[in-house]
N, C-alpha and C positions, 0 to 999 in steps of 0.2 A: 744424584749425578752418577753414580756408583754402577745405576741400573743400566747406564749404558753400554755396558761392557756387555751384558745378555742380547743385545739385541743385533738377530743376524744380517750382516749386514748384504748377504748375496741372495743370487736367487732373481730371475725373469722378470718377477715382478715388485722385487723392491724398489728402483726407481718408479717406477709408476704410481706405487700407494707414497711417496714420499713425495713425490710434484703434488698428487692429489692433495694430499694433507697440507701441506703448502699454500694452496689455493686458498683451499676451505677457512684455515687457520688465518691467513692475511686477510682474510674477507671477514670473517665473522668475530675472533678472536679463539679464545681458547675456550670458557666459559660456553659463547654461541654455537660451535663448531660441533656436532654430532658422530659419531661412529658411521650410521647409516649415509648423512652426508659427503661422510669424507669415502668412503666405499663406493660410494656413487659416481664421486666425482674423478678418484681412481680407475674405473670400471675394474672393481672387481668385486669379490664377495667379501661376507664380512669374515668370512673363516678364513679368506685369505691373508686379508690384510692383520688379523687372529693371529696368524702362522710365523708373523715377523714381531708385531707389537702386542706385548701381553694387555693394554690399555691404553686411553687416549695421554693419560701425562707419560708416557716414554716415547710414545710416538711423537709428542709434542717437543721434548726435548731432543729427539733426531732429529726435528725440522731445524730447530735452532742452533743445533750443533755444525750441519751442515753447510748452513746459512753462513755463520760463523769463518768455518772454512773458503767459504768462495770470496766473503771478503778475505780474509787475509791474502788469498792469493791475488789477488787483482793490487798489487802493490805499485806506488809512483817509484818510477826510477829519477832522481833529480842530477841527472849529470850534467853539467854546465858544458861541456866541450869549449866550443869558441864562442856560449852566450855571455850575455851579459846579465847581472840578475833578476833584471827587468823581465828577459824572455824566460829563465827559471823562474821567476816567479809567477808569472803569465800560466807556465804550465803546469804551477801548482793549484793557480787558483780554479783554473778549469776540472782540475780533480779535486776540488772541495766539492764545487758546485754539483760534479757527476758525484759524489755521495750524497752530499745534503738533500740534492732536488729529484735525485733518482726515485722512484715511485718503490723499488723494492727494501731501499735502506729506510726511509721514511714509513715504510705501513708496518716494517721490526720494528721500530723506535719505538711507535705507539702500543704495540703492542707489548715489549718493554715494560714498559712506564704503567700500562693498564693492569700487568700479570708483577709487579716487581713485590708484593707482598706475598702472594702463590707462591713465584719461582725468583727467592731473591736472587741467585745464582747467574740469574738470568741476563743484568746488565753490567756487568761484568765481565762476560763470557762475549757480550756485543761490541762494548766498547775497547776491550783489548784485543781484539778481532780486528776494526776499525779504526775507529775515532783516533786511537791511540800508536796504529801503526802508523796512519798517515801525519799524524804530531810528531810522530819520532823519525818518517822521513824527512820531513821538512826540519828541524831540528836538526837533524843532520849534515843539510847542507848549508843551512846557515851557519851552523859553525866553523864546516868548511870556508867558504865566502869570508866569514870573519878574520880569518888565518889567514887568506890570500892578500886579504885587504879590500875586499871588492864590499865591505860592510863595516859596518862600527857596532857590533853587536857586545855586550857584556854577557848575558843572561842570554840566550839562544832558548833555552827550553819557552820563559816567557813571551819572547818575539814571538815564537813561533804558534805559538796560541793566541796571541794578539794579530797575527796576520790571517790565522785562520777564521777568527769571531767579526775583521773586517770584511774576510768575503761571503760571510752569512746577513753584512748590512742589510736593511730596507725587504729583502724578499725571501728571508728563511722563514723569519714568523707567520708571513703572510701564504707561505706555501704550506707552514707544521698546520697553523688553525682553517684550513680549506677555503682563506680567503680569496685565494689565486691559483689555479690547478698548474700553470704551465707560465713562461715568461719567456719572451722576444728573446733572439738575440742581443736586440739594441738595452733591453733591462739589465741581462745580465755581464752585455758589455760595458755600462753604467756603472756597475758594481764591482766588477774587477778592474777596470782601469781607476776607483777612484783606490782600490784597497791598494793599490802597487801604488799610487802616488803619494798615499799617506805613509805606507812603509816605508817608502825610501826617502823621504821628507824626514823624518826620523831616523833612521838608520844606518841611508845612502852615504857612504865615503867620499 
């Protein structure tokens, strides 16, 4: 992890060997993914992209590093205003769904899970990026909720992991194993209206 601190990060065409290796890397893996390839797919020379990454595992760890960052930044805001938490909840579970079903968090995951003995560091670095911000928004405002009264929650950390493994129901698996590439609105509106029903079946004040 240490290496990354050598690696510069300016320079014309560092975005471009970085989208490139991105490509190459979600597409093939790490293992698959070539020098040559990913040069190609940058357009640029291999001396160039030489000039930023001494090797394909630090280059590989800047993709993920990045990655990393663009989640974090793409954060739910959960303010309630004048909803109720019906419509906060509504709008957390559409932000489940734009992570879980997104094509770009889902081909990290696998990739992940395929590299986590390589680079254990690696999921980790994804899921406290991710997984674990948006658990700790939504946590957040549940507990809020709970205070106002607008919830009966004890345990908020748990709720809030149990609201979000209700809106991965019926079409997470079936999208992680490429049983299904893409789903209706009407599927995934299936899914989220029964997750809010069960949660506040339970929970609702």
């Amino acid at each position: 992890m240490n290496q990354q601190a050598s690696v510069l990060r300016t320079g014309r065409k560092f975005d471009q060997v970085l989208e490139g290796a991105r490509d190459v890397f979600l597409a093939d893996g790490f293992e698959g993914a070539s020098v040559d390839k990913i040069a190609k797919a940058a357009g640029v020379s291999k001396a160039t992209l030489y000039s930023y990454f001494p090797d394909k595992r630090v280059l590989f760890m800047e993709v993920v590093r990045s990655a990393c960052v663009q989640q974090a930044d793409e954060s739910l805001e959960l303010t309630p205003g004048s909803c109720g938490p019906r419509d906060v909840l509504r709008a957390a579970a559409e932000r489940v769904h734009g992570v879980l079903l997104g094509g770009f968090s889902l081909q990290l995951f696998r990739i992940f899970v395929a590299e986590a003995d390589r680079f254990p560091d690696l999921g980790p670095m994804f899921y406290e990026s991710g997984p674990m911000v948006l658990h700790g928004e939504i946590q957040a405002y549940m507990e809020a909720a709970a205070a106002r009264g607008e919830l009966k929650i004890e345990d908020a950390d748990l709720a809030a992991a149990q609201f979000i493994e209700l809106c991965k129901a019926d079409i997470f698996l079936r999208f992680l194993f490429k049983i299904d590439t893409e789903f209706s609105e009407q599927e995934r509106e299936r899914v989220i209206s029964g997750a809010i029903d069960t949660f506040m079946a339970r929970f609702g004040a």
